[in-house]
KOLPA-130226 format. One record per residue: residue number from 1; x, y, z negated of N, C-alpha, C, O in turn; residue in three letters. Coordinates in pm, whole numbers, plus 50000, padded with zeros to 5 digits. Layout:
N
<NUM <X Y Z> <X Y Z> <X Y Z> <X Y Z> ALA>
...
This chain:
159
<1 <78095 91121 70274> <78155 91033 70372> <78297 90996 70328> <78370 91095 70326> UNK>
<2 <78330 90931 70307> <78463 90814 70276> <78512 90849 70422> <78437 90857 70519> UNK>
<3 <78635 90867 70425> <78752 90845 70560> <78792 90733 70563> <78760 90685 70454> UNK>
<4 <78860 90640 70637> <78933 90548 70648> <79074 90569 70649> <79110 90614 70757> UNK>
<5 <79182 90547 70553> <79288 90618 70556> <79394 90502 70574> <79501 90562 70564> UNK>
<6 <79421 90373 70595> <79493 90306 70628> <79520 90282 70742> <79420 90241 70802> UNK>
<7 <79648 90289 70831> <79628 90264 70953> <79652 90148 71015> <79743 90074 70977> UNK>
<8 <79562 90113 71135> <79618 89977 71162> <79693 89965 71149> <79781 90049 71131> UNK>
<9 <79702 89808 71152> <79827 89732 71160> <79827 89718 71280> <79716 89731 71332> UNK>
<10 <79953 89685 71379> <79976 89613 71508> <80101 89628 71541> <80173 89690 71463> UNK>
<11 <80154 89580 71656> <80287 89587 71755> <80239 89532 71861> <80135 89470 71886> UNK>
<12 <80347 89570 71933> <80313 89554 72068> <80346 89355 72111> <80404 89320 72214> UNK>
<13 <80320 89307 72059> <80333 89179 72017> <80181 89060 71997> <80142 88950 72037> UNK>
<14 <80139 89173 71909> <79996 89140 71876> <79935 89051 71959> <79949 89070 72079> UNK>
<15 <79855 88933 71913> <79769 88882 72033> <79607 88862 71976> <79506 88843 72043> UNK>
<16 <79625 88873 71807> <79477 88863 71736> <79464 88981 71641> <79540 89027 71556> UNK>
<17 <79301 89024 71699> <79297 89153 71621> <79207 89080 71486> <79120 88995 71508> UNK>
<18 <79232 89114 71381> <79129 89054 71299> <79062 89212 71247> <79138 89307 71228> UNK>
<19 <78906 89224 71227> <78904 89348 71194> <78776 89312 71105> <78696 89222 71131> UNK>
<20 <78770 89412 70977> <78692 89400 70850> <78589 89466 70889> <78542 89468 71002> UNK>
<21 <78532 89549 70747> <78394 89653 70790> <78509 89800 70759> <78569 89860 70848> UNK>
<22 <78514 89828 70622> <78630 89920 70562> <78674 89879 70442> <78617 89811 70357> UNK>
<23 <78807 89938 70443> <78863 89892 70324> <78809 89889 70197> <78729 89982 70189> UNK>
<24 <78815 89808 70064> <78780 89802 69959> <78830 89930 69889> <78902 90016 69941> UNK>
<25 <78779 89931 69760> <78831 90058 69716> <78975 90033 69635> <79052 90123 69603> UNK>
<26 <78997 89880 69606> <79139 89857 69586> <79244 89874 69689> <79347 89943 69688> UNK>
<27 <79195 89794 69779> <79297 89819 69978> <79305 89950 69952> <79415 89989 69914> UNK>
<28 <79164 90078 69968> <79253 90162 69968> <79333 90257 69872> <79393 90359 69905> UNK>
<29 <79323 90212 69765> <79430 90282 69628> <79551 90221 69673> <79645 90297 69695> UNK>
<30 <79579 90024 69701> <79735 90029 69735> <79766 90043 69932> <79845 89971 69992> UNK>
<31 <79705 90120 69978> <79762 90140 70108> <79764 90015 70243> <79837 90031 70342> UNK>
<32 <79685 89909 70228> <79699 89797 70298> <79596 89719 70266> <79538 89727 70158> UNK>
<33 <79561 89631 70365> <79406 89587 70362> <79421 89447 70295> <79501 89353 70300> UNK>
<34 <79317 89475 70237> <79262 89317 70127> <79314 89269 70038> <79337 89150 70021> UNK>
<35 <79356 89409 69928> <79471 89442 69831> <79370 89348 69708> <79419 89289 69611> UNK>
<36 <79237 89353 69739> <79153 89325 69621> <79254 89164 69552> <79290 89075 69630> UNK>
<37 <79284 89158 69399> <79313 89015 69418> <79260 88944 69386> <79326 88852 69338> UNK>
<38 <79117 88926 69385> <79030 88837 69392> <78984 88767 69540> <78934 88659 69572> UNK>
<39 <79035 88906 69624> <79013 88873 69783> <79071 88724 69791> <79165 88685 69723> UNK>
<40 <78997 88640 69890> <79133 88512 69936> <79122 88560 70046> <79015 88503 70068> UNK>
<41 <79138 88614 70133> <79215 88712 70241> <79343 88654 70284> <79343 88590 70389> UNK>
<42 <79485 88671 70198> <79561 88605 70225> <79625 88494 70169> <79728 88431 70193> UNK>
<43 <79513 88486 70067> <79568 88344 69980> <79488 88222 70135> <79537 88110 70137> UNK>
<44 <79384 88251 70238> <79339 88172 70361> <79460 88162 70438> <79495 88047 70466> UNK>
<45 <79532 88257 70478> <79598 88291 70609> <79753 88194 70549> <79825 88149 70639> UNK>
<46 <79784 88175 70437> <79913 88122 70365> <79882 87972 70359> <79977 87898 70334> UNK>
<47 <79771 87920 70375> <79739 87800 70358> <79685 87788 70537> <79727 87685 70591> UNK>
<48 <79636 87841 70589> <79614 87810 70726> <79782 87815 70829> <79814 87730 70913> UNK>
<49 <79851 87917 70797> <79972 87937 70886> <80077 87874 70760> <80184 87936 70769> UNK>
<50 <80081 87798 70677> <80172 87720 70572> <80276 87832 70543> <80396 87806 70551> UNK>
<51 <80241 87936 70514> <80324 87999 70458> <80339 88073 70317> <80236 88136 70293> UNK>
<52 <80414 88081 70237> <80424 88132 70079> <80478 88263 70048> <80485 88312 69936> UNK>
<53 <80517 88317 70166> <80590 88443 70130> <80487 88588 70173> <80503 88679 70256> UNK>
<54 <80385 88557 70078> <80293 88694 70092> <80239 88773 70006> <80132 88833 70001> UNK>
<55 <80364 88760 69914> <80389 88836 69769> <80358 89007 69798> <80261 89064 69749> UNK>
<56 <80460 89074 69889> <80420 89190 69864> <80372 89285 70012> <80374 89226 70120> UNK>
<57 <80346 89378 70009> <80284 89437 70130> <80398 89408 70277> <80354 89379 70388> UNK>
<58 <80548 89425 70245> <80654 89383 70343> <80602 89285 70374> <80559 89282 70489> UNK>
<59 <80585 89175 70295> <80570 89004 70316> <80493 89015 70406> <80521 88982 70521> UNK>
<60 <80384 89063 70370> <80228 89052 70464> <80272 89124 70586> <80241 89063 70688> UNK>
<61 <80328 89223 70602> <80343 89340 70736> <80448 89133 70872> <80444 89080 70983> UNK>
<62 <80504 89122 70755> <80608 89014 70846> <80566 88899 70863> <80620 88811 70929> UNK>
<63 <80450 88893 70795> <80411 88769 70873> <80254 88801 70967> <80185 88728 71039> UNK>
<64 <80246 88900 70938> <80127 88928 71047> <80240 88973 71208> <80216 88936 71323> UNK>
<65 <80335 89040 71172> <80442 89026 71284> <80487 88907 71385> <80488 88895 71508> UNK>
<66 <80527 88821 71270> <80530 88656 71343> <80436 88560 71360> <80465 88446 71394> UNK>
<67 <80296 88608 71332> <80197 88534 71348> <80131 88641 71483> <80033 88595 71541> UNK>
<68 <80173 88751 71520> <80151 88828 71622> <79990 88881 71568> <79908 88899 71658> UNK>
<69 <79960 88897 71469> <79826 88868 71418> <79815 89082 71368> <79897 89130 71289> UNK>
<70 <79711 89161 71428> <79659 89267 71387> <79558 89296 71276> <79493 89200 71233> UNK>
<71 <79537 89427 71221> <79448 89430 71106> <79396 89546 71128> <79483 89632 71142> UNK>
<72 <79253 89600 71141> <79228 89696 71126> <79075 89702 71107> <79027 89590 71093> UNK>
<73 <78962 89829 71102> <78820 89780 71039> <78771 89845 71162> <78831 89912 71247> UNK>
<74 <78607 89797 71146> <78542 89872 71257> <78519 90030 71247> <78529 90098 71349> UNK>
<75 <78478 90109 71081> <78449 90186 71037> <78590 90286 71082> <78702 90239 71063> UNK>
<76 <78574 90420 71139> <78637 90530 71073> <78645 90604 70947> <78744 90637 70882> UNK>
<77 <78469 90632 70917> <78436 90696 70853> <78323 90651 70782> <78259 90625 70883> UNK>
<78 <78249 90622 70693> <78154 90591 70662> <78049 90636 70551> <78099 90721 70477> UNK>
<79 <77936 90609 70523> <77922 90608 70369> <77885 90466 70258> <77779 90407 70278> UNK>
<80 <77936 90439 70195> <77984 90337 70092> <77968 90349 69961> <77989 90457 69907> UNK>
<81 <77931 90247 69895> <77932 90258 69765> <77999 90190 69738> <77972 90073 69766> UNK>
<82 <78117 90216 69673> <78235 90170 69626> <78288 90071 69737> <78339 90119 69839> UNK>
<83 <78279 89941 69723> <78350 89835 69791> <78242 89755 69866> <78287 89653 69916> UNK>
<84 <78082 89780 69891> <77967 89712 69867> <77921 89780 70007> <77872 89891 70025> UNK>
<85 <77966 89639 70134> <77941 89609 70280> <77792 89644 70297> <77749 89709 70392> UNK>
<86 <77732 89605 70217> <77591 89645 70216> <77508 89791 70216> <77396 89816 70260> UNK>
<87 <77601 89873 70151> <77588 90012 70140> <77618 90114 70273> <77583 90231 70286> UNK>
<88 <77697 90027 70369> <77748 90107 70450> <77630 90136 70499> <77536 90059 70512> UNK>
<89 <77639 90323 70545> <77572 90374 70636> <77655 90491 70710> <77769 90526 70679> UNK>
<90 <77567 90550 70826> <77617 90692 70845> <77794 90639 70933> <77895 90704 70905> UNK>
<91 <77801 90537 71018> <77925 90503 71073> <77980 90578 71208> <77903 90601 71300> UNK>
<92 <78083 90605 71213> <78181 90658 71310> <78260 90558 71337> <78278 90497 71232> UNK>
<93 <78321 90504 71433> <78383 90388 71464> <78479 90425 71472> <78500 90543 71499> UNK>
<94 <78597 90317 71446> <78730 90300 71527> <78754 90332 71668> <78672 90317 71759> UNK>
<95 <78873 90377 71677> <78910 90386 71828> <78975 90214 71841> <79092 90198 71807> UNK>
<96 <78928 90143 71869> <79004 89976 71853> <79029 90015 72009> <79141 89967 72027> UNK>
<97 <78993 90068 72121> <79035 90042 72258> <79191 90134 72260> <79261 90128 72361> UNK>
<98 <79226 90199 72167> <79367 90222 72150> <79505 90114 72122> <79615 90100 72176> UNK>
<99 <79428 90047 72001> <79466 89883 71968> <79510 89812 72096> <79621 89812 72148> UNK>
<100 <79411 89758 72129> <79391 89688 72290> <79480 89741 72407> <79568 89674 72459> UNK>
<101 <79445 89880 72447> <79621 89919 72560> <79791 89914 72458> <79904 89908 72506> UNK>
<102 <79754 89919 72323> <79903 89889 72291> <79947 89807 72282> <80070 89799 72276> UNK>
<103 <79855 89691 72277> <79889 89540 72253> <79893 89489 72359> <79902 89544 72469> UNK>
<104 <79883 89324 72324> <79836 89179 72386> <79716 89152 72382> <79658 89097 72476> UNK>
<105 <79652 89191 72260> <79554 89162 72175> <79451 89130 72309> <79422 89212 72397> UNK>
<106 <79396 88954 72298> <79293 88920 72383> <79170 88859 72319> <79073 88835 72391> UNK>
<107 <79166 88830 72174> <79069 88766 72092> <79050 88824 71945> <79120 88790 71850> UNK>
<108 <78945 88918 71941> <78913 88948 71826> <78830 88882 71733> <78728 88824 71771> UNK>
<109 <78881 88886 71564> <78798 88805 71494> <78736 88900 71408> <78769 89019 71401> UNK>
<110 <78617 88830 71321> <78578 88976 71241> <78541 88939 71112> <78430 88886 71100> UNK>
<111 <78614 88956 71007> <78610 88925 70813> <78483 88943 70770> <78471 89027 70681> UNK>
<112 <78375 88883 70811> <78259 88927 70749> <78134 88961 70807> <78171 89047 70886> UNK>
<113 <77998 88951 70824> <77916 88961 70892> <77897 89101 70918> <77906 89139 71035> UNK>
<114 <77875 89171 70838> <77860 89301 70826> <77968 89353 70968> <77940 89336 71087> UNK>
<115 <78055 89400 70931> <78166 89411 71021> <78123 89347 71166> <78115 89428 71259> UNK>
<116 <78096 89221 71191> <78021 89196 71322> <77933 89257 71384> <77933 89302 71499> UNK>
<117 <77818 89257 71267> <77670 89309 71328> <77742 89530 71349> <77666 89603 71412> UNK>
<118 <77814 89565 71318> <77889 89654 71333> <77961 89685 71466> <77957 89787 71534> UNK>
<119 <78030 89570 71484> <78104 89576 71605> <78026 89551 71727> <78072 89595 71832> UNK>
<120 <77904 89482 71730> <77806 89483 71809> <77744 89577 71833> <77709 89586 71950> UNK>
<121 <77709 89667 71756> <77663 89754 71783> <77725 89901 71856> <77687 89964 71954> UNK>
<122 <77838 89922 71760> <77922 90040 71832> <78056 90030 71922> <78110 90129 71971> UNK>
<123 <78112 89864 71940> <78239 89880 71989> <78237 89772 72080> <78334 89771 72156> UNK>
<124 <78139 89661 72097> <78117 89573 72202> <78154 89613 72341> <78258 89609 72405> UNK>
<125 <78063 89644 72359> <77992 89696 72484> <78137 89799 72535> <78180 89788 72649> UNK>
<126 <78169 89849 72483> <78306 89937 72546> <78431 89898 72519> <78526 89972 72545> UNK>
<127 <78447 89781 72467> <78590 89725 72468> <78593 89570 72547> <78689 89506 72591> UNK>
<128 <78446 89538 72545> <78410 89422 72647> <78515 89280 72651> <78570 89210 72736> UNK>
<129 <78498 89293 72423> <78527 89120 72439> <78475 89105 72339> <78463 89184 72245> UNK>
<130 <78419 88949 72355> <78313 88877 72257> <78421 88894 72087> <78543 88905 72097> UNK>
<131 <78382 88894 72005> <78418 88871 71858> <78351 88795 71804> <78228 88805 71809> UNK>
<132 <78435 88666 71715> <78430 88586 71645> <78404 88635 71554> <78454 88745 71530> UNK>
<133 <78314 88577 71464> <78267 88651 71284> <78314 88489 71225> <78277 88394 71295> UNK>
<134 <78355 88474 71159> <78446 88393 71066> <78384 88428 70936> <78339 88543 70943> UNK>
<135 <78361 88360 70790> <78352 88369 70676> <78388 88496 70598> <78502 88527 70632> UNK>
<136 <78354 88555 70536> <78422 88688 70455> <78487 88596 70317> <78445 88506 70244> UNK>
<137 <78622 88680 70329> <78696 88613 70249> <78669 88693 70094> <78747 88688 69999> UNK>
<138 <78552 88757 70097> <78542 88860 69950> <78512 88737 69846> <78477 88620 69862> UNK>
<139 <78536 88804 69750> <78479 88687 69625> <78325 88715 69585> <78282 88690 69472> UNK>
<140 <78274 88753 69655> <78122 88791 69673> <78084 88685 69744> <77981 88626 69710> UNK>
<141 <78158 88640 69858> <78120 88507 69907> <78182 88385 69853> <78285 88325 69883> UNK>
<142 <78060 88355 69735> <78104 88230 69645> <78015 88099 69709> <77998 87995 69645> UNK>
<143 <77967 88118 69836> <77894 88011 69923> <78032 87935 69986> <78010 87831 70048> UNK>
<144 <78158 87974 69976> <78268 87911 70058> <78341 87937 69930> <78343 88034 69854> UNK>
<145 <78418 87783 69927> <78546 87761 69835> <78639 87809 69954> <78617 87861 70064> UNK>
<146 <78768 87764 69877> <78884 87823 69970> <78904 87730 70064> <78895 87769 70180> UNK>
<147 <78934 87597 70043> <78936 87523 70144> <78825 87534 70283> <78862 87543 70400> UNK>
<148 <78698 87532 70241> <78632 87583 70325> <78644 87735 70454> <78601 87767 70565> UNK>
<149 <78713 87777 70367> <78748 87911 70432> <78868 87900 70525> <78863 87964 70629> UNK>
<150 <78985 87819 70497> <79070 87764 70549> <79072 87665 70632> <79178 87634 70686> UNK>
<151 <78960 87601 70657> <78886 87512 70749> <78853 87610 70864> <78919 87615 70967> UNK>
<152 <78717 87705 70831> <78689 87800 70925> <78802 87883 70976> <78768 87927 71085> UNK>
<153 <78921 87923 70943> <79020 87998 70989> <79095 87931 71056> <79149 88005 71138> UNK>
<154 <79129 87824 71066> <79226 87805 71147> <79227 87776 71278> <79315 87713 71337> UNK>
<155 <79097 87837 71339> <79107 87905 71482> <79246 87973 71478> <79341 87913 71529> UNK>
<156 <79262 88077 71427> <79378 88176 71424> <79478 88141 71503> <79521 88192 71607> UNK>
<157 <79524 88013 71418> <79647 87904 71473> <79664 87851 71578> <79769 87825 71637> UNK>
<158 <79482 87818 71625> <79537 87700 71748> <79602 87731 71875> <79643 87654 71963> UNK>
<159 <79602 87858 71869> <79647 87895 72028> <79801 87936 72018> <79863 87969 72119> UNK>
């Protein structure tokens, strides 16, 4: 069983939770989610919110700050083969209803199908709000260019 060792992101600010399946095995060697750099993860979010300054993990912590925007996965614990959504079995969930009384947070989105059909299953029903599944920004999903992906994201923004 793999732990989940990054901890959310949030503040009490927050108004969008975006949440994955679990971290890659790059996210978790550098400490922060969607470290992969093949990910477009945040090469989407820099072209959806026009911003360029998401060079290093600070960058990213400050603009998920001023975009009021959260990060965290459905998985606690899991089992995984390497980085491969498909492998997951054997899941323990997030406490995300901890997320939710610390925040704002009123609209969750979710990086990936996997991660959805996930959150449906173990965290729906007891945190009792619908989640958006949006495109996975992995480079595994070569069915979406980037623009495309940046099309589908910018829900994020409109509110």
């Amino acid at each position: 069983m793999e732990k989940h060792t990054i901890p959310a992101y949030y503040n009490k600010d927050s108004e969008i939770l975006i949440l994955g399946s679990f971290p890659s095995v790059k996210s978790r060697e550098a400490g922060f989610y969607y470290a992969h750099p093949q990910n477009r993860f945040w090469q989407v979010l820099r072209e959806v919110y026009n911003d360029n300054f998401l060079d290093t993990i600070l960058d990213k912590k400050a603009f998920l700050k001023r975009n009021k925007i959260a990060l965290f996965d459905v998985c606690a614990e899991c089992e995984i083969k390497k980085s491969s959504d498909a492998s997951i079995k054997k899941i323990v969930p997030n406490d995300i209803l901890d997320i939710l009384n610390k925040t704002k947070v009123k609209r969750i989105y979710i990086n990936v199908k996997t991660a959805y059909k996930l959150y449906n299953k173990y965290l729906k029903d007891k945190l009792k709000i619908e989640a958006i599944c949006l495109p996975s920004t992995s480079p595994a999903n070569a069915k979406y260019r980037l623009q495309d992906l940046v099309n589908e994201y910018k829900v994020l923004s409109k509110e």
